[in-house]
N, C-alpha and C positions, 0 to 999 in steps of 0.2 A: 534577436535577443532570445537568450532561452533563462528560466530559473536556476535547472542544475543543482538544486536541493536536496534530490535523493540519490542521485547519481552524478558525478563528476561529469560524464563528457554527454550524456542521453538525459533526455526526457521517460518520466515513470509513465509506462503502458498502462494506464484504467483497465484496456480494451485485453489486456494480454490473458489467458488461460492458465488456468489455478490448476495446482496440482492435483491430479488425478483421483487422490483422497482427501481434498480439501472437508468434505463434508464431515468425515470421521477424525479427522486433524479438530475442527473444529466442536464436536458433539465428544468425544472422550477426554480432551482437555481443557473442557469446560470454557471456552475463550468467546462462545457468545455471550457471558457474562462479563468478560473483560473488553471486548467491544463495545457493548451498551455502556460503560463506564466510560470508556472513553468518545464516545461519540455526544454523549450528556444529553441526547435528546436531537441533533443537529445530523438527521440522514445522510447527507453528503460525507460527514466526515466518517460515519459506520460504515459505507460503501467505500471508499477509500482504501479506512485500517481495515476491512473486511480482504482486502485484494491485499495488500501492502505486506499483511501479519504470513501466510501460508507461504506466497514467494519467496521468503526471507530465506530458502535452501540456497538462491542461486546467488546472494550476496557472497561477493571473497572479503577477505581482512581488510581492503582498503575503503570497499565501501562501507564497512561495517563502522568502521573509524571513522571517515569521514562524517558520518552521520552522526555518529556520537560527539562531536565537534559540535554540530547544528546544533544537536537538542540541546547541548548546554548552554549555548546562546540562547537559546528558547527558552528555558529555567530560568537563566536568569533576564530575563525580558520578558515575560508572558505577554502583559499587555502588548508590548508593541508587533509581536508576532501576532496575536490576535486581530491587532487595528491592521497588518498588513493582511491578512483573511479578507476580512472586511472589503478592504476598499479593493483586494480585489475581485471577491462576490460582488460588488457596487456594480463594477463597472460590466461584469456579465448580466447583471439582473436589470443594466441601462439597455443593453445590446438585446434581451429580451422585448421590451416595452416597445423600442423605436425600429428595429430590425422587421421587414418586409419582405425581404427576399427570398420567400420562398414561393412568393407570390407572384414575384417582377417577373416578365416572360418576354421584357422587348430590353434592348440596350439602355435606352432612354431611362426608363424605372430601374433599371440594376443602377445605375448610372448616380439616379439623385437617391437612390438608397443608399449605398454605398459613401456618399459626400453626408449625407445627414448623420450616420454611424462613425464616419469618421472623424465628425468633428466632435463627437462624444468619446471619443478617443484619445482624441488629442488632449480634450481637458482630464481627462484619468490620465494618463500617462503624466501630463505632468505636475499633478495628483501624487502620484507614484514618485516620483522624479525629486518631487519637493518633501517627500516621506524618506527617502535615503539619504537626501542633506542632512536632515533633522538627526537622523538615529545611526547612519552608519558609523560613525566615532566611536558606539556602546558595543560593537559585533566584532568577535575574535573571529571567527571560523571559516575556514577556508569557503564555505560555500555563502556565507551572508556578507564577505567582503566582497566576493567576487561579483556576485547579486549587484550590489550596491555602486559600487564602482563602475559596474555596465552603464545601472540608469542614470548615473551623472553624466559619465563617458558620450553617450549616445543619446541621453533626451534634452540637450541642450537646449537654452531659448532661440536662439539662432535657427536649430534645425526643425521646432515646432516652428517656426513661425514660416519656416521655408513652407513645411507643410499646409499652414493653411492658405499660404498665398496659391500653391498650387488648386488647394481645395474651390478657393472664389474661380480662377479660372475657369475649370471645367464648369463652372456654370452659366460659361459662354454668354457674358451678360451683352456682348456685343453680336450674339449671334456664330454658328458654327463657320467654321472656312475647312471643306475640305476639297482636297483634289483628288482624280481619278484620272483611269485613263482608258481607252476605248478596248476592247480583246475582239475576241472572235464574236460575227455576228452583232457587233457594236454595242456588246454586253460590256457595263462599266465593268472595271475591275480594278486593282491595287490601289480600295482609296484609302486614303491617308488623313488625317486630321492635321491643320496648319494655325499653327501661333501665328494670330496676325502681325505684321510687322509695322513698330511704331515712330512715323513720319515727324522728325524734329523739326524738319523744316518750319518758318512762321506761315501764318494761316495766309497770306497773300501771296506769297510765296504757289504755294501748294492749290492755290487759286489756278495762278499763273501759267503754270506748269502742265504742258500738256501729257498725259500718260499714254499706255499703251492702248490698242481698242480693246472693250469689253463688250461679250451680251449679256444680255438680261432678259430671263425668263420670268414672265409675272402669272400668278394663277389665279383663275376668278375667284370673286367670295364665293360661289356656289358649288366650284368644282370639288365634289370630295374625292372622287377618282385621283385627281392630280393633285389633294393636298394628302390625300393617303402615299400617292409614289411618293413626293413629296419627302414624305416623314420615312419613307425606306430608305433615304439616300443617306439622309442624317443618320437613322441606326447604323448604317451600313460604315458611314465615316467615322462613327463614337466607339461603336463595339469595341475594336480594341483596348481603347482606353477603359470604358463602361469592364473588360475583364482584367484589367491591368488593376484597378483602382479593387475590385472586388475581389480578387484573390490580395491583395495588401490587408485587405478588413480581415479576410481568415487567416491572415499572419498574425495579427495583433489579439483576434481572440485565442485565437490556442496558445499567445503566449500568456494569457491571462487565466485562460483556463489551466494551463499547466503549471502555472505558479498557484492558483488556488487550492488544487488537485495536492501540489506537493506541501502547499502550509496544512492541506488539512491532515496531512497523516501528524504533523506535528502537535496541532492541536489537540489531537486525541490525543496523543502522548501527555500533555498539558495536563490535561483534565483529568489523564489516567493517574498522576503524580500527586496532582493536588487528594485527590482522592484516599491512595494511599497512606500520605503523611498527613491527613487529617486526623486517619485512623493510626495512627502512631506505629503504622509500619517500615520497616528499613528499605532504601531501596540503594541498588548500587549501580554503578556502571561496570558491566563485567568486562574480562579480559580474554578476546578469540586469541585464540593458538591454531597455528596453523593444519590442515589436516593430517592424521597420520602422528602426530604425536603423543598420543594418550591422554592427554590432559582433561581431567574433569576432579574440579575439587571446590569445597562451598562451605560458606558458612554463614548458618539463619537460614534456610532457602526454606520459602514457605511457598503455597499456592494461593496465585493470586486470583484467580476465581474464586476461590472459598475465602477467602477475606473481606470479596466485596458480599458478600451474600450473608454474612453472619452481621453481628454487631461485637463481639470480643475479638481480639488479638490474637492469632491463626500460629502455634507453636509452628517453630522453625527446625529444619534439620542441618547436621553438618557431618561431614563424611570428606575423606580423600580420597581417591581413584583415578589418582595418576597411574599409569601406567598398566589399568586395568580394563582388558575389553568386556571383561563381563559384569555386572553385578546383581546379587539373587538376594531379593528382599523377602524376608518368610517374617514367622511371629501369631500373635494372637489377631484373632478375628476382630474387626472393629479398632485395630490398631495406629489406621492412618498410613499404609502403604497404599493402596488405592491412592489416597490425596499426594503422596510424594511422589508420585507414578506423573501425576499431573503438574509436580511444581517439577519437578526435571524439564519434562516437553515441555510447558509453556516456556521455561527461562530460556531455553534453547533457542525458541525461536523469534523469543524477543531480542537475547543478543544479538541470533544473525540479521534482525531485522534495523539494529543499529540502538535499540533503545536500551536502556535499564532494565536491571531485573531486579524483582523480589527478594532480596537475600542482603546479607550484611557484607558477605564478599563471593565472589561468581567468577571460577576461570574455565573456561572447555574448551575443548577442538572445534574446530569449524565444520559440521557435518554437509554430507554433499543432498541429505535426505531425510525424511524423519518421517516414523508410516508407528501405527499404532494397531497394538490386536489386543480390541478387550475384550471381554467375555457378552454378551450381547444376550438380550432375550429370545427364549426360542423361540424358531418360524413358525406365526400364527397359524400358516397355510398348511403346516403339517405337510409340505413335498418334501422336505426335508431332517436327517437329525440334526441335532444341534452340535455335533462333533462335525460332520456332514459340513455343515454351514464356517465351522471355524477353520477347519482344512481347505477349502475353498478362499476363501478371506487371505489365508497363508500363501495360497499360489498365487495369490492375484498382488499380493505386496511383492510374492518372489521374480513376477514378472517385470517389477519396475525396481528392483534391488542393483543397488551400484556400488564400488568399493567403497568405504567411508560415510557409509548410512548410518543410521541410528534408529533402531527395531525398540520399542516398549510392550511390553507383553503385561495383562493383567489377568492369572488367573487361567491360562489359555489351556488346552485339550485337558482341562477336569470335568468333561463331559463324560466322561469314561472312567473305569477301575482306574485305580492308583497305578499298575504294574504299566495299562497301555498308555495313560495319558503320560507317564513318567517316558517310556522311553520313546515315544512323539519328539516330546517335547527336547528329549537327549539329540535327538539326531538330526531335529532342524536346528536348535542352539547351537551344536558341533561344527553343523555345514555355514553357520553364519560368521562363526568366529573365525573359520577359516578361509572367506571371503574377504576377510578385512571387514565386518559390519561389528559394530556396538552393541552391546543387548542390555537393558534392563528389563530383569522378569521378576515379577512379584507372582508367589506363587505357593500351595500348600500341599504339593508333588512331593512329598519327603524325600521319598526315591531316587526323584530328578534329582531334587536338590545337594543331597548328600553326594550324588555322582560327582557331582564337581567339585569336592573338597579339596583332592589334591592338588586343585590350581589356584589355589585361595594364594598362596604366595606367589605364585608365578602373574595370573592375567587375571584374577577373578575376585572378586569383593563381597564379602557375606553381610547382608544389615540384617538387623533382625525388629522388629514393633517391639516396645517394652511393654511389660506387664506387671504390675504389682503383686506382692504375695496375696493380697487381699480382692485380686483381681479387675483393678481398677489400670485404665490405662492412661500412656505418659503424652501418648501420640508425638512420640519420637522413638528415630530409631539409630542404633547403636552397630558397632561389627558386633557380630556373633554368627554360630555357628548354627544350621536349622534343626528344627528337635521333631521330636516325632511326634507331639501335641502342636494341634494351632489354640487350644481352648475353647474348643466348641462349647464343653459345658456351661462356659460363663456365660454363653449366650441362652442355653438351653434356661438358664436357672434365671436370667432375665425374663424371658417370656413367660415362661409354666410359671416358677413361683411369684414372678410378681401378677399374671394371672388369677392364680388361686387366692391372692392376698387381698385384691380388690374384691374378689367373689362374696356375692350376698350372703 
């Protein structure tokens, strides 16, 4: 049996290796915050979406969908996705308490470990079994029908019960029968373990009846020498079974654990949802387009890390950018391109992760990668500048760049004059677009920026942060064209004059 919850035909790797810049995927778009949201305090399921969320490059359209199929089943059933959480942590948290095996070191003790675990098993499973009668009626989606359908299919009463008749067996309540047969040097060898065979004849009968000769070896009560051979001959006859029974038991937990592994990314989803529409934000289930098409267009799309971290309702932006590889977000300081810098990549890779995103409607391409270059504090250690360090940071994305990436830029080589950070920044944006990569740069390069006008109607998208005449901001942002003011003063005239205003 397998779950098949996040993946159609495979089991979700816990074990598999995160992207390369998982750390900065996760510290520039802020998604340790939407983790701890979603995990609500329950470890197992932060480690989970911790691994689940960064992966989400290697999803294509069908698993994306397919997932998105689940979680609506999961919305609308919380509880009973939760109670199957549950009961299957139950049955791993039984397998904890009674489970000895790493202690057993003879056949014998793997033997009755493995009968004791199993028969904790058998009662979860159908446990389990009797939890998909119950609810499989209420589950559209391809992956919770199929689910459910298995454990009826396969945990019938009939076959638990075959199970535990085998289970009494092996406890040899009549005593072990094996046969062997002599090798070289009169070394037992090929022994075997034997169902005894049971005699219908009547009991005078079987009186009567003469059989074939047998011997018998008896051992003293004091010999331990020959009650220890003794007890070799049995391991020697059980083993197989003793590893037959015991690789069954780590069939049945890793199917438990892989069902629990794959409800918990759900549940964080769960809890991520409940969350958001308590706070009276939108959430949508967006729409992947295959790669290579241009598709990216929104509307509402806010960040959802900054939503769980405030208490007010997080303004939304909306833009089209279909058929556009580039887009260059400029504007006043304090504007809230930083924050839409982060609700882009986070929606991105919630889509491909199969969930919802933050926004009232959410369409994009399916990217093959998504790497982030934000502007970073400088190296405490002083071996380095701070141009130095972001040039660096740039070759080391360029070494993992593939056609159909998606490059976010916040701010990047303004560690230098206008004239060099400008055309830096001209000539790796030029080699990326001409890769086939995506770029969003937020940026206050004027120089760069203006460079790219003439492609505003061809591949290129201008937003610009509003500002009021009065210098208040809308923290939304609009097409426009970039200007040669970002408004530094309005920030100057915050500091200094409200400074001197407090002053004694």
């Amino acid at each position: 049996m397998r779950a098949l919850l996040l993946h159609r035909d495979r089991d979700f790797d816990l074990q598999q290796r995160p992207p390369y810049n998982v750390t900065a995927l996760i510290g520039d778009l802020g998604l340790e915050v939407v983790l701890e949201a979603m995990a609500d305090g329950d470890e197992f399921v932060f480690n989970v979406s911790r691994k689940a969320i960064p992966a989400a490059m290697e999803n294509d359209i069908d698993t994306i969908l397919y997932r998105q199929d689940i979680l609506k089943d999961c919305l609308r059933h919380p509880d009973v996705v939760r109670q199957l959480y549950d009961l299957a942590g139950e049955a791993l948290q039984k397998k904890k308490k009674h489970w000895f095996g790493l202690f057993a070191s003879h056949p014998s003790s793997i033997l009755y470990d493995s009968i004791e675990l199993m028969h904790l098993f058998v009662d979860m499973l159908r446990k389990l079994r009797d939890f998909a009668v119950q609810h499989a009626a209420g589950f559209e989606s391809a992956g919770f029908t199929a689910l459910f359908a298995t454990l009826q299919q396969e945990l019938s009463d009939a076959y638990l019960g075959e199970i535990n008749r085998h289970l009494r067996q092996l406890k040899f309540p009549g005593g072990v029968f094996v046969s062997a047969q002599l090798g070289e040097g009169n070394e037992g060898t090929n022994y075997v373990i034997r169902k005894p065979q049971r005699n219908e004849a009547p009991w005078l009968a079987r009186m009567m009846r003469k059989g074939p000769p047998s011997y018998t070896y008896r051992i003293a009560e004091r010999d331990e020498a020959g009650a220890r051979a003794l007890g070799e001959l049995r391991d020697r006859g059980i083993n197989p079974v003793a590893n037959a029974l015991a690789q069954s038991v780590d069939h049945v937990v890793s199917f438990f654990t892989v069902l629990r592994t794959e409800l918990a990314f759900y549940v964080g989803c769960l809890n991520l949802y409940e969350k958001l529409v308590k706070k009276g934000q939108p959430v949508c289930f967006p729409l992947p387009v295959p790669a290579g098409g241009g598709t990216e267009h929104f509307s509402g799309l806010y960040d959802v890390s900054l939503t769980l971290s405030t208490d007010s309702r997080v303004v939304g932006n909306s833009a089209n950018a279909d058929g556009k590889r580039l887009v260059i977000i400029t504007g006043a300081n304090q504007g809230g391109k930083t924050t839409f810098l982060r609700s882009i990549g986070s929606a991105q890779l919630m889509m491909q992760c199969g969930m919802f995103v933050g926004a009232d409607a959410f369409g994009a391409e399916v990217c093959r990668a998504l790497f982030t270059h934000y502007r970073h504090e400088e190296d405490p250690t002083m071996k380095s500048g701070k141009l130095d360090e972001e040039l660096a940071r740039m070759s080391e994305i360029v070494d993992h760049l593939v056609p159909g990436s998606l490059v976010l830029f916040n701010e990047s080589f303004a560690a230098t004059n206008e004239r060099e950070g400008s055309e830096i920044a001209s000539q790796i944006v030029r080699a990326l677009l001409e890769k086939g990569v995506k770029v969003f740069f937020v940026t206050h390069l004027y120089a760069f920026a203006h460079g790219f006008l003439p492609r505003r109607t061809a591949d290129a998208l201008f937003l610009r942060a509003e500002r009021q005449p009065d210098g208040t901001r809308t923290f939304r942002l609009t097409e426009g064209e970039p200007l040669e003011t970002s408004y530094g003063e309005d920030v100057y005239r915050q500091v200094f004059e409200g400074a001197e205003a407090t002053a004694p």
